[in-house]
N, CA, C and O of each residue as an XYZ file, in Angstrom:
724
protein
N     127.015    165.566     70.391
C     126.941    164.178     69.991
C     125.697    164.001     69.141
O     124.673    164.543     69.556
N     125.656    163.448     68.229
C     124.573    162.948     67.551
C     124.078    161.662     67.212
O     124.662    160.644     66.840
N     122.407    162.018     67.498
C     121.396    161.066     67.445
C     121.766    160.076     66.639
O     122.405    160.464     65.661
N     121.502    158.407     66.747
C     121.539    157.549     65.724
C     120.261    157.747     65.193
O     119.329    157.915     65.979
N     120.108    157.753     64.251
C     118.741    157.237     63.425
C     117.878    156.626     63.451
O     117.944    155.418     63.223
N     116.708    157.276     63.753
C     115.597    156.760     64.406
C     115.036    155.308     63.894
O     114.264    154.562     64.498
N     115.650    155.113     62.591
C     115.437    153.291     62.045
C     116.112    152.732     62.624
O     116.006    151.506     62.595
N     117.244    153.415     63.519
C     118.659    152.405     63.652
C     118.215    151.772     65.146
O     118.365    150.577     65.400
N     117.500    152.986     66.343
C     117.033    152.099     66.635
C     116.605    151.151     67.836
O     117.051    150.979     68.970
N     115.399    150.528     67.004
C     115.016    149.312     67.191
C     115.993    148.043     66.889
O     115.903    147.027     67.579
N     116.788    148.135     65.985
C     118.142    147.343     65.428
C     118.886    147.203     66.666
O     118.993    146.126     67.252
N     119.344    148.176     67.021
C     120.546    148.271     68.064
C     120.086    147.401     69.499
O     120.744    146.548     70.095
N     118.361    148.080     69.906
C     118.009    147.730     71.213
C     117.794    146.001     70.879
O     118.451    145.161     71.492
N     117.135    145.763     70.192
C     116.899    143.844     69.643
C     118.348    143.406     69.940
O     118.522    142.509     70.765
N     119.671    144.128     69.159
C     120.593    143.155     68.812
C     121.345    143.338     71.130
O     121.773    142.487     71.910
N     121.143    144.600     71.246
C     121.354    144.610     73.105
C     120.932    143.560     73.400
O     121.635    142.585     73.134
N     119.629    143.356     74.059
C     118.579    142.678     74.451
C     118.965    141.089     73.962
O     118.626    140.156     74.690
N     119.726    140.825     72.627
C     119.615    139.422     72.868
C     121.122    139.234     73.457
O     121.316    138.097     73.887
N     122.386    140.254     73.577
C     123.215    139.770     73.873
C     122.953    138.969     75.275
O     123.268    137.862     75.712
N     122.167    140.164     75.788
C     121.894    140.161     77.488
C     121.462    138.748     77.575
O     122.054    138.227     78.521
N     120.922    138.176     77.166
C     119.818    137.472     77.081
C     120.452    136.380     76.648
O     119.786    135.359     76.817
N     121.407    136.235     76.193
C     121.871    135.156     75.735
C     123.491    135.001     76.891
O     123.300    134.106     77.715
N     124.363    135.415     76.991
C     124.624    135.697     78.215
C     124.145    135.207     79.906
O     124.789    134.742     80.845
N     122.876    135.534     79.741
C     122.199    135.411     81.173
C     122.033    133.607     81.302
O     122.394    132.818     82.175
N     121.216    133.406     79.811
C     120.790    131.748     79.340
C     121.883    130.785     79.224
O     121.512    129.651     78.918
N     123.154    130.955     79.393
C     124.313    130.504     78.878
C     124.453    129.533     79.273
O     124.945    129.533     80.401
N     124.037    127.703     78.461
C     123.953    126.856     78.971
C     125.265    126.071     80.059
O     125.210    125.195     80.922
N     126.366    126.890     79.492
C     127.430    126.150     80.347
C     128.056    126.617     81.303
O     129.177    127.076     81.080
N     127.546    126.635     82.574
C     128.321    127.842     83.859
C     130.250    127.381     83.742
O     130.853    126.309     83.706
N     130.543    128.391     83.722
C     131.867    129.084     84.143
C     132.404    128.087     85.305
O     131.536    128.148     86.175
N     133.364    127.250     85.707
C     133.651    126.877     86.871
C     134.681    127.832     87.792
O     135.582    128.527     87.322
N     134.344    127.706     89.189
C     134.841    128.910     89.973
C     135.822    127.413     91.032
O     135.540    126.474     91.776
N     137.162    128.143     90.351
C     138.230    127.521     90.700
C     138.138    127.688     92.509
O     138.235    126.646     93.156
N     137.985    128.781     93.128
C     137.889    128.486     94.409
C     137.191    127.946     95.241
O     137.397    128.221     96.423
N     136.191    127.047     94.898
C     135.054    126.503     95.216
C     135.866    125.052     95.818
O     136.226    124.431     94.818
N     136.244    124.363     96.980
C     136.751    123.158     97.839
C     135.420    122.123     97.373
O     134.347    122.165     97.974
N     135.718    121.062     96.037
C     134.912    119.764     96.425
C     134.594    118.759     97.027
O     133.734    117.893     96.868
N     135.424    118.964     97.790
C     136.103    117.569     98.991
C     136.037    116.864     98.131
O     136.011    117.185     96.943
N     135.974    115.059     98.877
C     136.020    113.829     98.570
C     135.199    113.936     97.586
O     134.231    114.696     97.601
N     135.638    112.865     96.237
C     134.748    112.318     94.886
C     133.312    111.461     95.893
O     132.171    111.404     95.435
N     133.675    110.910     97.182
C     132.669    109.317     97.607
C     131.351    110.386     97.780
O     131.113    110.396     98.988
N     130.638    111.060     97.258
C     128.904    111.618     97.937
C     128.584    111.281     98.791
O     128.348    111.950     99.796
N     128.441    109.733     98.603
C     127.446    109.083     99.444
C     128.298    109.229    100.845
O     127.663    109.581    101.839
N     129.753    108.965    100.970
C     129.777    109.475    102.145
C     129.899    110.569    103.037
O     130.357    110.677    104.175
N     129.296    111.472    102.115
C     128.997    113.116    102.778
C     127.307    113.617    102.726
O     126.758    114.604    103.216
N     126.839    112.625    102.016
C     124.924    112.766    102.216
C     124.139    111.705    103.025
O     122.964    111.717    103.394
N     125.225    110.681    103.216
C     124.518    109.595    103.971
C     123.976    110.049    105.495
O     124.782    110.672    106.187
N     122.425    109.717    106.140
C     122.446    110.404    107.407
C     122.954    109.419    108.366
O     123.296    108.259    108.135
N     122.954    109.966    109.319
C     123.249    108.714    110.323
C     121.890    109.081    111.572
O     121.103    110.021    111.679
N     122.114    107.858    112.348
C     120.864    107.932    113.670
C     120.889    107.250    114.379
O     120.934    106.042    114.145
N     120.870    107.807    115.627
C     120.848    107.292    116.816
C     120.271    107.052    117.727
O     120.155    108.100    118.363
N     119.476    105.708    118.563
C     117.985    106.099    119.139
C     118.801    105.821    120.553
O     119.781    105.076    120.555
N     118.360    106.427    121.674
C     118.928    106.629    123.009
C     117.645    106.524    123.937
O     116.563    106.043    123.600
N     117.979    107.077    125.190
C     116.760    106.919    126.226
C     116.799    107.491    127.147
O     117.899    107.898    126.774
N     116.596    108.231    128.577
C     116.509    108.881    129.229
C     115.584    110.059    129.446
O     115.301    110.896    128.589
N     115.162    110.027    130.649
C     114.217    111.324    130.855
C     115.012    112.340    130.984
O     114.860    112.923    129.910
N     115.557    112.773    131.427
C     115.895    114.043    131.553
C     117.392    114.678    130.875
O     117.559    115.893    130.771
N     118.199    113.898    130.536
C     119.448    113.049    129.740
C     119.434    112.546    128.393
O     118.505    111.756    128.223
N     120.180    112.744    127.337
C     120.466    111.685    126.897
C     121.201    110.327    127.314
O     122.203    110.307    128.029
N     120.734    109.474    126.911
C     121.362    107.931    127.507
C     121.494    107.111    126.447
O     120.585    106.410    126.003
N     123.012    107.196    125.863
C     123.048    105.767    124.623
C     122.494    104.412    125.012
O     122.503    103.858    126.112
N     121.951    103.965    123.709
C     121.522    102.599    124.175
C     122.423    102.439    123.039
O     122.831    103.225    122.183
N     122.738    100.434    123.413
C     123.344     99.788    123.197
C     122.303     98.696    123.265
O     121.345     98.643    124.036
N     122.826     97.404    121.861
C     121.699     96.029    122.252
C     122.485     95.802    123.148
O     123.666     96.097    123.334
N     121.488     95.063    123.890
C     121.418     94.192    125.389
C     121.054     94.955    126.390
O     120.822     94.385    127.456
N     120.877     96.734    126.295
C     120.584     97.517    127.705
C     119.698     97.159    128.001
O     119.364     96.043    127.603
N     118.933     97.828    128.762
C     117.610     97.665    129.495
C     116.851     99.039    129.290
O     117.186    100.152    129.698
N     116.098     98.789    128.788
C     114.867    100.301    129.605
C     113.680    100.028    130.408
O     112.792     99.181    130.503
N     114.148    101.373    131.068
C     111.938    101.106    132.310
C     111.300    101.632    131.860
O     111.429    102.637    131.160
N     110.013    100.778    132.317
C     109.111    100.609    132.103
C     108.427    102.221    132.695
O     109.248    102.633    133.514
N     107.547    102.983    132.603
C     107.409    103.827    133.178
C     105.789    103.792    133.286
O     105.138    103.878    132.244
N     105.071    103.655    134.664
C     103.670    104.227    134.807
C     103.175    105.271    134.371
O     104.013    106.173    134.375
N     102.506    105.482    134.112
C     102.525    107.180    133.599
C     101.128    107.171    134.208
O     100.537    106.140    134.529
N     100.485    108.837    134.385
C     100.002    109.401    135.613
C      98.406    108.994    134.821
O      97.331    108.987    135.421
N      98.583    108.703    133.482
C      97.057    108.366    132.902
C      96.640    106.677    133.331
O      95.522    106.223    133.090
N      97.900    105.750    134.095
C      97.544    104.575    133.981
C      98.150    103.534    133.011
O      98.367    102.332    133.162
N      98.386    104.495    131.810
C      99.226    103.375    130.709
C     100.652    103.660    131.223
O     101.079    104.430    132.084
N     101.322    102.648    130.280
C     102.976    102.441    130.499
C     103.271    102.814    128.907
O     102.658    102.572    127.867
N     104.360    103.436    129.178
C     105.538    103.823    128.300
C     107.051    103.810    128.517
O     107.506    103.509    129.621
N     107.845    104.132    127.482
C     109.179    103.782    127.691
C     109.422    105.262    126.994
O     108.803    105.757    126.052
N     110.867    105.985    127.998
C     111.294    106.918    126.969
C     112.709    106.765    125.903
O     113.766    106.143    126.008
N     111.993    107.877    124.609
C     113.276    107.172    123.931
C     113.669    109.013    123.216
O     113.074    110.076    123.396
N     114.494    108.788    122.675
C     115.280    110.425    122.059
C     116.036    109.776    120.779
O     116.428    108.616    120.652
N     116.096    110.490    120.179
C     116.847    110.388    118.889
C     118.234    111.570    118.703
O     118.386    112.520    119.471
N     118.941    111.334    117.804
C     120.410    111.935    117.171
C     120.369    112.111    116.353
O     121.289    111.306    116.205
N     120.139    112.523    115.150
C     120.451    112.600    113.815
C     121.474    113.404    113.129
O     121.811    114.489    113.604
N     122.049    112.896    111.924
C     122.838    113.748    111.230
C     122.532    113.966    109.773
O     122.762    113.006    109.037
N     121.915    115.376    109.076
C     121.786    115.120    108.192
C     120.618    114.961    107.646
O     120.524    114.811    106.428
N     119.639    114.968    108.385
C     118.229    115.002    108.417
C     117.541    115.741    108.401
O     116.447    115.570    107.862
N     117.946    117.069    109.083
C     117.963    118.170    108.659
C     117.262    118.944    110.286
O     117.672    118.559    111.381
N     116.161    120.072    110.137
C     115.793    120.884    111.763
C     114.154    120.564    111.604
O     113.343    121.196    112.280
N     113.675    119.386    110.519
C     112.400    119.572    110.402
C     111.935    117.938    110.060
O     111.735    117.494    108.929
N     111.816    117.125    111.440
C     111.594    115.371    110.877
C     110.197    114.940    111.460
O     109.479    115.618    112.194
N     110.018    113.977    111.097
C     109.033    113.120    111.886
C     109.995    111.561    112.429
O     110.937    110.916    111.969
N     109.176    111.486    113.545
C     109.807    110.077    114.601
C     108.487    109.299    114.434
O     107.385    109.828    114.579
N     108.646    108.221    114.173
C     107.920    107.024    114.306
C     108.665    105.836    115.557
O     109.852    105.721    115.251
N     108.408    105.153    116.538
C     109.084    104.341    117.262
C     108.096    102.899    116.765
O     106.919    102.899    116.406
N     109.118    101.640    116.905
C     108.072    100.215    116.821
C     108.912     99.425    117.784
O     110.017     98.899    117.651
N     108.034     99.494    118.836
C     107.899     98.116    119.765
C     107.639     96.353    119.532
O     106.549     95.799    119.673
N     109.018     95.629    119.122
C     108.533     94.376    118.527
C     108.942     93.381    119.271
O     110.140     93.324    118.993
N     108.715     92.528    120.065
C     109.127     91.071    120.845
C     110.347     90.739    119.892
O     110.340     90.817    118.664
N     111.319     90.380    120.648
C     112.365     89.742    119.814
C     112.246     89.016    118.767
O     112.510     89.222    117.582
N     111.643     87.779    119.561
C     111.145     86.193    118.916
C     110.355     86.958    117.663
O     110.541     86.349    116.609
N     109.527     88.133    117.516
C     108.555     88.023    116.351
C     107.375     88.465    117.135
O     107.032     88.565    118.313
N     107.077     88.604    116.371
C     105.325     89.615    116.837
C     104.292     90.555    116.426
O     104.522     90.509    115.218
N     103.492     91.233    116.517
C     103.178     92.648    116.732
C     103.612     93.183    117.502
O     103.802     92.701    118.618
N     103.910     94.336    117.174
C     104.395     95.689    118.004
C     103.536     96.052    119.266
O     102.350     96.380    119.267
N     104.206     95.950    120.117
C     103.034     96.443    121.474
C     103.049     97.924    122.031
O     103.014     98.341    123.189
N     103.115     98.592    120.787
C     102.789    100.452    120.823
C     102.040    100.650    119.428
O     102.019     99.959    118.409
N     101.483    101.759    119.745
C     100.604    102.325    118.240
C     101.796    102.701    117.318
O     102.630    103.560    117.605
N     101.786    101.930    116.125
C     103.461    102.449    114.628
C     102.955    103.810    114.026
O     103.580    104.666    113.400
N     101.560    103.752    114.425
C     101.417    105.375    113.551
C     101.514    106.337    114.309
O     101.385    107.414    113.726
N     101.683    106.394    115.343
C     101.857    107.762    116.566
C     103.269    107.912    116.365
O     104.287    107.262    116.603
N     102.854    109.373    115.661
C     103.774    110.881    114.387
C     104.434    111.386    115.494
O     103.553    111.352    116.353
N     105.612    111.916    116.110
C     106.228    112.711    116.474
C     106.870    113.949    115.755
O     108.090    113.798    115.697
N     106.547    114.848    115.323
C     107.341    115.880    114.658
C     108.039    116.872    115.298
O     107.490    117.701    116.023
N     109.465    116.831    115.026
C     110.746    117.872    115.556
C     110.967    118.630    114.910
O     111.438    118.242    113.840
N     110.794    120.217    115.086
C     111.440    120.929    114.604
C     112.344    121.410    115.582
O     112.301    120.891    116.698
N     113.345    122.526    115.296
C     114.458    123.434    115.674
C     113.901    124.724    116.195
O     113.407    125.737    115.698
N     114.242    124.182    117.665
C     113.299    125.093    118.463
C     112.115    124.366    119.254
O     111.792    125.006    120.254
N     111.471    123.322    119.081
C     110.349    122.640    119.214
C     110.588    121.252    119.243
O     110.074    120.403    118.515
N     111.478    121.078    120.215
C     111.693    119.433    120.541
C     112.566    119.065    119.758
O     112.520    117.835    119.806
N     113.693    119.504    118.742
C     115.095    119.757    118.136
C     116.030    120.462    118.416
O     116.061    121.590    117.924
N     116.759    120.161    119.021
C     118.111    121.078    119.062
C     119.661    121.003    118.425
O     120.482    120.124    118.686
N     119.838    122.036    117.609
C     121.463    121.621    117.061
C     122.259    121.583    117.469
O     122.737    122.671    117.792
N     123.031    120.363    117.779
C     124.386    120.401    118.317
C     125.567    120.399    117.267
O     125.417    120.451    116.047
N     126.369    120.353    117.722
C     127.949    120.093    116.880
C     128.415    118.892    116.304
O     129.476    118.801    115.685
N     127.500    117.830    116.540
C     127.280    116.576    115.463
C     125.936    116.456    114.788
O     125.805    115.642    113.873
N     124.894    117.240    115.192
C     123.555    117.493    113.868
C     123.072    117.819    114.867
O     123.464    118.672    115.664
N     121.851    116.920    114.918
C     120.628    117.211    116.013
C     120.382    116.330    116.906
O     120.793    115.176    116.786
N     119.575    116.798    118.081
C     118.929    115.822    118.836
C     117.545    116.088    119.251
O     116.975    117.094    118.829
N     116.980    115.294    120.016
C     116.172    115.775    120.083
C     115.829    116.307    122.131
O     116.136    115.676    123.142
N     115.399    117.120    122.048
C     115.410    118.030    123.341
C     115.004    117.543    124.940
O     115.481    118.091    125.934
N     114.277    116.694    124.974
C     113.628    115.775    125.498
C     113.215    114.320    125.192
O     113.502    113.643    124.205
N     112.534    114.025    126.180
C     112.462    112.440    126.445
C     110.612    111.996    125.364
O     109.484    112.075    125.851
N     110.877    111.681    124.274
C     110.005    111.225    123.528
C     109.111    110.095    124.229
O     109.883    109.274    124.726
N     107.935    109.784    124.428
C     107.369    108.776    124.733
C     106.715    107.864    123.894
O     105.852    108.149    123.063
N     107.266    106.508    124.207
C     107.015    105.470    123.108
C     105.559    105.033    124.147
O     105.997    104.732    125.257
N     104.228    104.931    124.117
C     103.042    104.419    125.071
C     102.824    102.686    124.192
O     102.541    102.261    123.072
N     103.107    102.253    125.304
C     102.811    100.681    124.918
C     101.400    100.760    125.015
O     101.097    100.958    126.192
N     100.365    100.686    124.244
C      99.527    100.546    124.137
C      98.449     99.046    124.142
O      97.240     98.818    124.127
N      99.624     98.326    124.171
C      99.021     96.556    123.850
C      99.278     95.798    125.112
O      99.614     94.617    125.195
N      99.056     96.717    126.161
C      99.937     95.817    127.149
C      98.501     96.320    128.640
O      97.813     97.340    128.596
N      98.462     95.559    129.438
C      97.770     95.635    130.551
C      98.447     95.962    132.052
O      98.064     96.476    133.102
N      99.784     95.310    131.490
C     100.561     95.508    132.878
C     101.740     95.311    132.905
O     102.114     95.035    131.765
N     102.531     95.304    133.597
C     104.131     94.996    133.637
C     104.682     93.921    133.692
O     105.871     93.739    133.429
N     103.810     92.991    134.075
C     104.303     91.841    133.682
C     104.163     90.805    132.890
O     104.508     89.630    133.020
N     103.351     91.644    131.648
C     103.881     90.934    130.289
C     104.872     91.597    129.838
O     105.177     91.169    128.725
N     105.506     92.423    130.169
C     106.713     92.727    129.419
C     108.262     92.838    129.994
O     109.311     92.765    129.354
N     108.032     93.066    131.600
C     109.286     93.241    132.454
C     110.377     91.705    132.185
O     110.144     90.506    132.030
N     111.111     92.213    132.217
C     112.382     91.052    131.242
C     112.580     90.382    130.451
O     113.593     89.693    130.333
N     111.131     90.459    129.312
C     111.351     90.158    128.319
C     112.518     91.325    126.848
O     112.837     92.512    126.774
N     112.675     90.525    126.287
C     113.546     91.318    125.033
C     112.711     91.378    124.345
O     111.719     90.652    124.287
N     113.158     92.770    123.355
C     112.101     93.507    122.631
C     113.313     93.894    121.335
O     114.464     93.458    121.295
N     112.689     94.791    120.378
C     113.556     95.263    119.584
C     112.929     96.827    119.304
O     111.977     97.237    118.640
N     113.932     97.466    120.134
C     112.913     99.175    119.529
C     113.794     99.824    118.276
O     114.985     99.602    118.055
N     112.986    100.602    117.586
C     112.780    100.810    116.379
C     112.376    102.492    115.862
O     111.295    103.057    115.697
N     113.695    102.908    115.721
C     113.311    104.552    115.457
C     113.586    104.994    114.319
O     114.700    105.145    113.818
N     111.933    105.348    113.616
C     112.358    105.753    112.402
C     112.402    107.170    112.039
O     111.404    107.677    112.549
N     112.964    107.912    111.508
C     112.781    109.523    110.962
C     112.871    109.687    109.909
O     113.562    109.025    109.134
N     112.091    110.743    109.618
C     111.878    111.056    107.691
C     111.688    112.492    108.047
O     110.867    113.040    108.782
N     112.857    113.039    107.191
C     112.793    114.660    106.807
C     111.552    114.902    106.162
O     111.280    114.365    105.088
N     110.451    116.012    107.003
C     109.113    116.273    106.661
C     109.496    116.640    105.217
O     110.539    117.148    104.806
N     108.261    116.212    104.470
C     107.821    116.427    103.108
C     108.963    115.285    101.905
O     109.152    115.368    100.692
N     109.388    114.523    102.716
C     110.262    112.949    101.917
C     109.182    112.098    102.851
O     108.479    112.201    103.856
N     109.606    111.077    101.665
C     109.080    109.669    102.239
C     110.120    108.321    102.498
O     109.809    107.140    102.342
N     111.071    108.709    102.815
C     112.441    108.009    102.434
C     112.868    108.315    104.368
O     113.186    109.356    104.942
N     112.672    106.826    104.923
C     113.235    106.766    106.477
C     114.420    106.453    106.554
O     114.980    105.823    105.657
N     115.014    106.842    107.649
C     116.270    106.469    108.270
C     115.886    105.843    109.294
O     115.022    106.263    110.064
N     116.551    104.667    109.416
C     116.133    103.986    110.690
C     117.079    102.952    111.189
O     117.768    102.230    110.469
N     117.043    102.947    112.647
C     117.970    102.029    113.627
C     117.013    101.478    114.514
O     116.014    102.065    114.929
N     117.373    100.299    114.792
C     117.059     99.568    115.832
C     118.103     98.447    116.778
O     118.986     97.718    116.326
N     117.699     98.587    118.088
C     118.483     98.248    119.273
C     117.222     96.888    119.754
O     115.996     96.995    119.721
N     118.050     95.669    120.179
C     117.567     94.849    120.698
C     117.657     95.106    122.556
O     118.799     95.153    123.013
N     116.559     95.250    123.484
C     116.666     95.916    124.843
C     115.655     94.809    125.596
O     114.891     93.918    125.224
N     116.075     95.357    126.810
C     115.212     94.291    128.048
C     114.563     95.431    128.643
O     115.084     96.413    129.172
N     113.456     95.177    128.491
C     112.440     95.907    129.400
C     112.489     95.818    130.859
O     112.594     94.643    131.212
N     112.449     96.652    131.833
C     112.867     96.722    133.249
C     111.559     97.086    134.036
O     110.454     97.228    133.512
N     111.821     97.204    135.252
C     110.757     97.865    135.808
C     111.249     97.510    137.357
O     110.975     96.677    138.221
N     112.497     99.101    137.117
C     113.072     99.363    138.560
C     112.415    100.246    139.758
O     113.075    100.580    140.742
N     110.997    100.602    139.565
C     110.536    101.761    140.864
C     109.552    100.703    141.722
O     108.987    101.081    142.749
């Protein structure tokens, strides 16, 4: 077999090199017929959903009008527990909870006390997204005792934001504070 010509080349490898290259850059991808788009609606396949619940050791749907207790806790303050559901939010959020009097108010818990869930670490995946693994504690912080708050209505307030967004999902349940022990 014989050599091309040593002028020829640099010609040949340039004109290679840009096929490749142009090829690789190819502004318009190919569509791959076996690829399932589902439904045209997006929004109703990216929208998240969320669910704020309650129970220590359980999940427990809340519903407005339930009740939650009040819980002593072993430092002296009171808290309420609460858990979240999410779909769509992804294995890596932050929980914010807000404690607000029905009628209007300030919140009688700290709004900036961060909860962060990951997967594995107070997240777990189930077969409708996530939850979260345990009983989150909302600490009423504005409160002295139980009976500024035992049967009054409140509105709790759970927000989550997929770490590194600033964009919340959030639900809130109107509830009666209890204080069954």
């Amino acid at each position: 077999m014989k050599s091309a010509p040593r002028s020829a080349l640099p010609t040949l490898l340039f004109l290679l090199c840009s096929a490749v290259q142009t090829r690789c850059s190819s502004p318009t991808p190919v569509a791959d017929a076996s690829i399932d788009l589902g439904p045209t609606d997006g929004s109703a396949i990216v929208d998240p959903t969320l669910e704020v619940g309650t129970g220590q050791s359980a999940w427990e749907s809340l519903a407005d009008g339930d009740s939650v207790e009040l819980i002593h806790g072993p430092q002296g303050g009171y808290h309420l527990f609460a858990r979240i559901r999410e779909q769509r939010l992804g294995s890596d959020v932050q929980v914010t909870f807000r404690v607000t009097p029905a009628e209007g108010g300030d919140p009688i818990n700290d709004v900036t006390d961060r909860i962060r869930l990951i997967e594995g670490r107070g997240l777990l995946r189930t077969s409708q997204g996530w939850e979260s693994t345990s009983a989150l504690l909302v600490i009423l912080v504005r409160i002295q005792g139980p009976s500024e708050v035992v049967g009054r209505r409140y509105v709790l307030e759970a927000n989550v934001v997929r770490t590194g967004s600033t964009v919340p999902t959030s639900v809130h349940r109107a509830i009666t504070i209890v204080d069954e022990t």
